[in-house]
C-alpha positions in Angstrom: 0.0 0.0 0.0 1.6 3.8 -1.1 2.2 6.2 2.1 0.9 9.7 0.8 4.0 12.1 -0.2 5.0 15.1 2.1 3.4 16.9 -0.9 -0.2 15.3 -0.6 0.1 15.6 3.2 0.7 19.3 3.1 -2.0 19.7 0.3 -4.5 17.6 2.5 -3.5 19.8 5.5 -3.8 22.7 3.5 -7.9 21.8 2.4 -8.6 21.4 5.9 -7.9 25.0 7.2 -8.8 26.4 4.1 -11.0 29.8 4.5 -14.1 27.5 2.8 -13.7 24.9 5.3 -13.7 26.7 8.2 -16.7 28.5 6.5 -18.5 25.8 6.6 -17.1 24.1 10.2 -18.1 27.2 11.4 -21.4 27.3 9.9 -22.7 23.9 11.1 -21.4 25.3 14.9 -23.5 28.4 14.8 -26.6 27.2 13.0 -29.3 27.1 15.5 -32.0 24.8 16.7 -35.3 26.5 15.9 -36.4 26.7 19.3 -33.8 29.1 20.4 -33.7 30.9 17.4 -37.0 31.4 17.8 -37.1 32.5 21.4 -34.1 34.9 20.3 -36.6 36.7 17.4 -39.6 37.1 20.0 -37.0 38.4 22.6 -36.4 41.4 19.5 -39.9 41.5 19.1 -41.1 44.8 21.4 -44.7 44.7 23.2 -44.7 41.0 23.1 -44.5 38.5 26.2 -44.1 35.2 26.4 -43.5 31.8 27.5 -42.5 28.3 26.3 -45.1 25.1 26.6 -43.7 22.2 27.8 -44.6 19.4 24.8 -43.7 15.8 25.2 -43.6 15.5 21.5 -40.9 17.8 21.1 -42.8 20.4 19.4 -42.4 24.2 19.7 -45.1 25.9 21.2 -45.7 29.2 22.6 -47.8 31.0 24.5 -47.4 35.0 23.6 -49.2 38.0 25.1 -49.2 41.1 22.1 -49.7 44.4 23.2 -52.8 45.8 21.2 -54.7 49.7 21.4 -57.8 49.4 22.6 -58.5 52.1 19.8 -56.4 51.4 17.0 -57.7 55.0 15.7 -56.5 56.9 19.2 -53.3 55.0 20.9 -54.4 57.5 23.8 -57.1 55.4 25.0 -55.3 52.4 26.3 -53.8 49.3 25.9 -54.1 45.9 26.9 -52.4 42.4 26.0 -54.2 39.9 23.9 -53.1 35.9 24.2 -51.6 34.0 21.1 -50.7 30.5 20.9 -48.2 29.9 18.8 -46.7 26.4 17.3 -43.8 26.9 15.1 -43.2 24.2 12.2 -40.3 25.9 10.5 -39.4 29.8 8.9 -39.6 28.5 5.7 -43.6 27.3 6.1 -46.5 28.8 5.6 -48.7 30.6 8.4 -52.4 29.8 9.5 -53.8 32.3 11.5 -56.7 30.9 13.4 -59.2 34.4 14.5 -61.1 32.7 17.2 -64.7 34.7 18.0 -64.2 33.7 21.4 -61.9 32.5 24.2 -58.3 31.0 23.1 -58.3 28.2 21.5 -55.2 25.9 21.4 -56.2 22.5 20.2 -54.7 22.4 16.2 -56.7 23.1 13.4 -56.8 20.5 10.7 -55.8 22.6 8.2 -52.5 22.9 10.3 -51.2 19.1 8.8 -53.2 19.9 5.3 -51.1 23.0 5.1 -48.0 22.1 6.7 -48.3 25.5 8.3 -47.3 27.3 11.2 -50.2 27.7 13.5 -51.1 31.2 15.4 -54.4 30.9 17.3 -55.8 34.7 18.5 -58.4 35.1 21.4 -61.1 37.5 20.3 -61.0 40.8 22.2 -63.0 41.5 25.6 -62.5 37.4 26.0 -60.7 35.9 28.9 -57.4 38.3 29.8 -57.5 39.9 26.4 -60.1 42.6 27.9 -59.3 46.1 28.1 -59.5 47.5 31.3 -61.1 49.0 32.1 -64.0 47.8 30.0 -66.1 50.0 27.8 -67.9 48.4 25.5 -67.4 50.7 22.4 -64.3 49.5 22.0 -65.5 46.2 20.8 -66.1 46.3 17.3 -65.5 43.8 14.2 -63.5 47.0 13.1 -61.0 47.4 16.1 -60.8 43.0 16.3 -59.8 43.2 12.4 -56.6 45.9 13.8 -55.8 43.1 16.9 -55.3 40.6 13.6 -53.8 43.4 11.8 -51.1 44.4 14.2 -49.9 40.3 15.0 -49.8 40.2 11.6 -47.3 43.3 11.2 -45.3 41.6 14.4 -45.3 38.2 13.7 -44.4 38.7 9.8 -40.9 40.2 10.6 -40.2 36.4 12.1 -42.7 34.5 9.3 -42.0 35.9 5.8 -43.8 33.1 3.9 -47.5 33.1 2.9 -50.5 34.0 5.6 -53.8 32.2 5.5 -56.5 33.1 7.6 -59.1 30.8 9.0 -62.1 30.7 11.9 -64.7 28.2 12.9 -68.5 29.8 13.2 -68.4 33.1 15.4 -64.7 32.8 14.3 -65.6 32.0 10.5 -67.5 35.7 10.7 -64.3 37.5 12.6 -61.6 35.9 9.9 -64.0 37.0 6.9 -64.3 40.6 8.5 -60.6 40.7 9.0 -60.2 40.0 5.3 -62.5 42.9 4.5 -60.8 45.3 6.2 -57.7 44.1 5.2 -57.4 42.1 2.0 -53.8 42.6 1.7 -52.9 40.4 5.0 -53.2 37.2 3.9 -53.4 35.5 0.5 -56.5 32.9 1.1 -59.1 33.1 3.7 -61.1 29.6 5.1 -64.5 30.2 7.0 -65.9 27.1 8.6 -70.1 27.7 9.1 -69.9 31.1 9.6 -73.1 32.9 9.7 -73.8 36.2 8.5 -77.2 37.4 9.7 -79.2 39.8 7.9 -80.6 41.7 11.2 -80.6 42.2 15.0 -83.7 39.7 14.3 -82.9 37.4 10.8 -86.3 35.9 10.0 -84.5 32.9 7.8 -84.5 30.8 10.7 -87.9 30.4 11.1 -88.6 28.9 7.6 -85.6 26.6 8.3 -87.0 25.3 11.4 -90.7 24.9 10.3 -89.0 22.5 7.3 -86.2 21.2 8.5 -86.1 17.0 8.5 -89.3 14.8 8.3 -92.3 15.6 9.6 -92.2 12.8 11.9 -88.8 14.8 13.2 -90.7 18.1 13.2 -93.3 16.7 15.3 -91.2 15.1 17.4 -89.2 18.1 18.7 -92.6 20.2 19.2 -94.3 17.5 21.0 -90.9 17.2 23.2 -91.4 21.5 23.3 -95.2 21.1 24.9 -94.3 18.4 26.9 -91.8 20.6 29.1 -93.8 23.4 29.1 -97.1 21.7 30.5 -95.3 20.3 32.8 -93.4 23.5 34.3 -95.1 22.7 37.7 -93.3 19.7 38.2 -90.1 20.6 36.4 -89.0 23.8 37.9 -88.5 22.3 41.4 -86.2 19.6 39.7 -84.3 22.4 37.9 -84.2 24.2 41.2 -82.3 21.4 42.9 -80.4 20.1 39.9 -78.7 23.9 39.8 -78.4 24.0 43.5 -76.4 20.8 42.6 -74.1 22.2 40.7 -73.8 25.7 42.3 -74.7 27.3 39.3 -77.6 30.4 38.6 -80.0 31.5 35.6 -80.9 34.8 38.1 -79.5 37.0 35.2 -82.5 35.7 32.4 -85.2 35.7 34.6 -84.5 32.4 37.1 -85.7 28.9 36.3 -89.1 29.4 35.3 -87.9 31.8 32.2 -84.9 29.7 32.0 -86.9 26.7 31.4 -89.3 28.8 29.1 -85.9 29.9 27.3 -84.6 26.2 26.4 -87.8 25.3 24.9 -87.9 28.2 22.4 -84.3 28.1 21.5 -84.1 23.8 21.0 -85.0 23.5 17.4 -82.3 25.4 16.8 -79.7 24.0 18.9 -81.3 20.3 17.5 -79.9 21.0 14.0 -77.1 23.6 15.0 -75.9 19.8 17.0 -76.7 17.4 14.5 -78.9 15.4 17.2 -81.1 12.3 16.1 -84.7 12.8 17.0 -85.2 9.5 17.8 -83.6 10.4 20.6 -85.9 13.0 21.8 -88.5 11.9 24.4 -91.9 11.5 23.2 -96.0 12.0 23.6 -95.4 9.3 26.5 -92.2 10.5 27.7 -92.0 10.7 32.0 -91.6 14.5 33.9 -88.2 12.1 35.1 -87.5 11.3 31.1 -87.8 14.3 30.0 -85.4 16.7 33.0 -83.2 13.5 32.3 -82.6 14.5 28.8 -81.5 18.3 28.9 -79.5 17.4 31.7 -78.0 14.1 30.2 -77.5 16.4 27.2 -75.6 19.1 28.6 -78.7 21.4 27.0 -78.8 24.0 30.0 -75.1 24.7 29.8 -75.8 28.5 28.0 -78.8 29.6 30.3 -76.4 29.1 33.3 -75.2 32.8 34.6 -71.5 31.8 34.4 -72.5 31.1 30.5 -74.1 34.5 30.0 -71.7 36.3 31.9 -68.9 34.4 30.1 -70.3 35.4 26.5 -71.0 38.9 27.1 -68.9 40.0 24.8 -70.4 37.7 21.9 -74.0 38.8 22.8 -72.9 42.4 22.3 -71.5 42.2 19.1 -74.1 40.3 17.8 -76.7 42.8 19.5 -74.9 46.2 17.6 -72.9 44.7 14.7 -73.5 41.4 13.5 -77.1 41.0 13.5 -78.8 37.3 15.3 -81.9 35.4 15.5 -85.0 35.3 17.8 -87.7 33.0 19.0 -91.7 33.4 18.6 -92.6 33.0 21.9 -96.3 33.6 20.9 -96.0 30.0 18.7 -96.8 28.3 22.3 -99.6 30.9 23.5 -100.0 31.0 27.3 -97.4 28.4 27.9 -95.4 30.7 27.8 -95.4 33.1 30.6 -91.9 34.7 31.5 -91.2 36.1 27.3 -93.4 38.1 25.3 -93.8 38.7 21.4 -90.4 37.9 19.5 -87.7 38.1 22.3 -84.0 37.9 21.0 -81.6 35.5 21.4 -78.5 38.0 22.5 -78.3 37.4 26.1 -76.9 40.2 26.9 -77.4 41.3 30.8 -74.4 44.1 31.2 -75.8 47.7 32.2 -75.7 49.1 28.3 -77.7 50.6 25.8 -77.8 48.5 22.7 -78.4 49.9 19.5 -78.0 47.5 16.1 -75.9 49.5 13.4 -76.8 47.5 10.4 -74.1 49.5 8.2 -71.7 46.7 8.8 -73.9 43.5 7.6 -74.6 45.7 4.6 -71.2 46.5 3.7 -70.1 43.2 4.2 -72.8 41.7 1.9 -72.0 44.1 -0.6 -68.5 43.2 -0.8 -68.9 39.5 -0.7 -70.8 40.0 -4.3 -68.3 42.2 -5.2 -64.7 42.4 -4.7 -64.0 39.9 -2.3 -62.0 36.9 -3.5 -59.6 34.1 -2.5 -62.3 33.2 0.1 -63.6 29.6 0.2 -66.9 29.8 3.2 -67.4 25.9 3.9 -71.1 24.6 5.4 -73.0 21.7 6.9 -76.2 21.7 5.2 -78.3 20.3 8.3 -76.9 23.6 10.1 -79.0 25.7 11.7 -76.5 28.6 11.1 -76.4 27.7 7.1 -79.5 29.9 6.9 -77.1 32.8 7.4 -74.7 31.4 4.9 -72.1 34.1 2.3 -74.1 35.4 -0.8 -71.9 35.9 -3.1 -74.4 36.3 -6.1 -72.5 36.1 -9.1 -69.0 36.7 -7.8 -67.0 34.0 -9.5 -63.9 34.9 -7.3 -64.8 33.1 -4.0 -65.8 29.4 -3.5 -68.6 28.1 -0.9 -69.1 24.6 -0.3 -72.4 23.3 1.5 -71.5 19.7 2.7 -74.5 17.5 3.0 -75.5 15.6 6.0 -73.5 17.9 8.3 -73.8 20.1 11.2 -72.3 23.1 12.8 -69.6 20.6 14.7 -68.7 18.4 11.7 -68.8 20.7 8.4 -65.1 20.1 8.4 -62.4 18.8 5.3 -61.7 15.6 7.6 -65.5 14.6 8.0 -66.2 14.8 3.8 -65.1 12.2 1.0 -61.4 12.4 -0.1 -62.6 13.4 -3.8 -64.3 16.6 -2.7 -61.7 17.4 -0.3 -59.0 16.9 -2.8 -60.7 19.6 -4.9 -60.6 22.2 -2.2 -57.0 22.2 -1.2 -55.9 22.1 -5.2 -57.9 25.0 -5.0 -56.5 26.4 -1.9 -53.2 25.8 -3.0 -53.7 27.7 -6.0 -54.2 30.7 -4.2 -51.8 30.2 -1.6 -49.1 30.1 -5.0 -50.3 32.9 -6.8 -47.4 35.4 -7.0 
């Protein structure tokens, strides 16, 4: 075997403290584990806290507080810090922005894996911490929660530089839509899941959706099931009494359990198809006082009556009450069984010391754009929704998608829950937009 020359030795010694290969030595030392190099960015980042989640998994997650004006129009009102979850997938990867209508949510969307994305998840203003204090109402607009998504987009894009997509699920499907209208520019495709855009403080829709909804066998079902609980208040009230006093909970704030109970009759048709329950299910004609109280309890149907509930989506009943428009019951439907509601009593809940006034200028804008000059929008639906009623009219604008899936409800209208053809064709489509230059 030949022993390399002095030559070759020197020449070998030579390549390996060359300039290049101490370049690249020197590179491999310095190059960063995303984690910390994320951590280092957000430490650059000014009016931003935040902390690192602990994941088994070895993911990066974290949980950020962004400073935000409480008047994006007058930075001499206040400020106040609104909570972001963040989990990072890589620099180079896309970015789903999730604008959650309500309290933070951090399980992952499933567009998260369809996307290969990095996932930020925003809590809706005047929810949980992300309230202004103090608390004045005016400042909680569709308008001023567009700026919250405006301003982490502005942040978070000096660390993300690759393409935005924005997404919500139903109160959330209306704020992400919104935030596209006020600013287009943000993201380059925008995913609503069942998000319902009213067409007044009191959207008459509803009623012809419930009156046809399903069989008639269904329909007769539920308003048998309706009667039944109201002819037998007597007996039921006392039994709500002590299954509340059970659970140290309170419906003082609509009216106690007589209106309470009044209140879950009117409002079950719609929670029936909003739920996608089977009315087989429902007690019947011959149903027991005990069968029936053991349903809506079984059934978790009191949970938004409670006060801690209505306190809790205070901020979602005022919105809906001045800006987004809701639905209401017809009280008069079930003559003098009903005692504690008169005429056509709205569904906002809202029990804060405010005068409400709806501004329909917003709905109306809104619908005029989506027919319009909106685009790069694809709204998705469950056709057995209650809230599909309320669904985007786009009239003969060619430039946004919608998709009504059948069989579905509010909880399931989702790309996971329809056939792999169909859901297939809206990603291509997606994609399309998330590629355009």
């Amino acid at each position: 075997m030949m022993k390399p020359t002095l030559v070759v030795l020197m020449t070998l010694l030579a390549q390996q403290f060359s300039p290049l290969c101490l370049a690249q030595d020197e590179s491999k030392e310095t190059k960063k584990p995303d984690a910390e190099q994320l951590r280092e960015l957000l430490f650059d980042l000014s009016d931003i806290r935040f902390k690192e989640l602990s994941d088994d998994d070895g993911n990066i997650r974290f949980l950020l507080d962004v400073k935000q004006l409480t008047d994006h129009d007058n930075e001499d009102v206040g400020s106040f810090y609104q909570r972001v979850y963040l989990h990072h997938r890589g620099f180079d990867k896309p970015v789903l922005i999730n604008t959650n209508g309500y309290n933070l949510s951090q399980g992952k969307h499933e567009l998260v894996d369809l996307l290969d994305a990095n996932y930020i998840s925003v809590e809706h203003r005047y929810f949980g911490p992300s309230t202004p204090k103090p608390r004045e109402w005016k400042y909680l607009t569709i308008q001023q929660a567009a700026g919250d998504y405006h301003n982490i987009r502005k942040v978070l894009g000096r660390i993300y530089k690759g393409k935005w997509v924005s997404t919500g699920i139903s109160k959330g499907g209306e704020t992400c839509t919104y935030y596209r209208h006020f600013y287009p520019d943000d993201v380059v495709a925008t995913v609503p899941y069942v998000a319902p855009f009213p067409n007044g403080f009191k959207d008459q829709r509803f009623y012809k959706f419930l009156d046809t909804a399903g069989s008639q066998e269904c329909r007769d079902r539920i308003h048998q099931f309706q009667l039944s609980v109201l002819k037998h208040k007597d007996e039921l009230v006392p039994r709500m009494k002590y299954y509340l006093k059970g659970r140290g909970a309170s419906v003082d704030l609509i009216g106690g359990p007589e209106a309470a109970l009044e209140l879950f009759v009117m409002e079950f048709p719609f929670a029936f198809w909003q739920g996608g329950k089977k009315w087989e299910d429902v007690p019947d004609s011959e149903a027991s006082v005990d069968d029936l109280i053991d349903y809506f309890i079984a059934n978790r149907e009191l949970w938004y009556i409670l006060d801690k509930s209505t306190k809790n989506l205070a901020a979602h009943y005022y919105q809906h009450a001045t800006q987004l428009g809701y639905y209401a019951y017809r009280a008069e439907k079930f003559g003098d069984l009903i005692e504690k509601w008169d005429g056509e009593p709205s569904a906002c809940l809202f029990r804060e010391d405010e005068e409400l006034t709806f501004d329909p200028a917003t709905i109306g804008k809104m619908a005029e754009w989506l027919k319009t000059d909106a685009e790069d929008i694809v709204f998705l639906y469950g056709g057995l929704d209650t809230w599909t009623v309320a669904q985007a009219r786009l009239g003969t604008n060619k430039k946004v998608s919608k998709y009504v899936f059948d069989g579905k409800h509010h909880g399931n209208a989702r790309l996971s829950d329809v056939d792999e053809k169909l859901r297939k064709e809206i990603l291509k489509k997606l994609k399309a937009m998330m590629n355009n230059p």
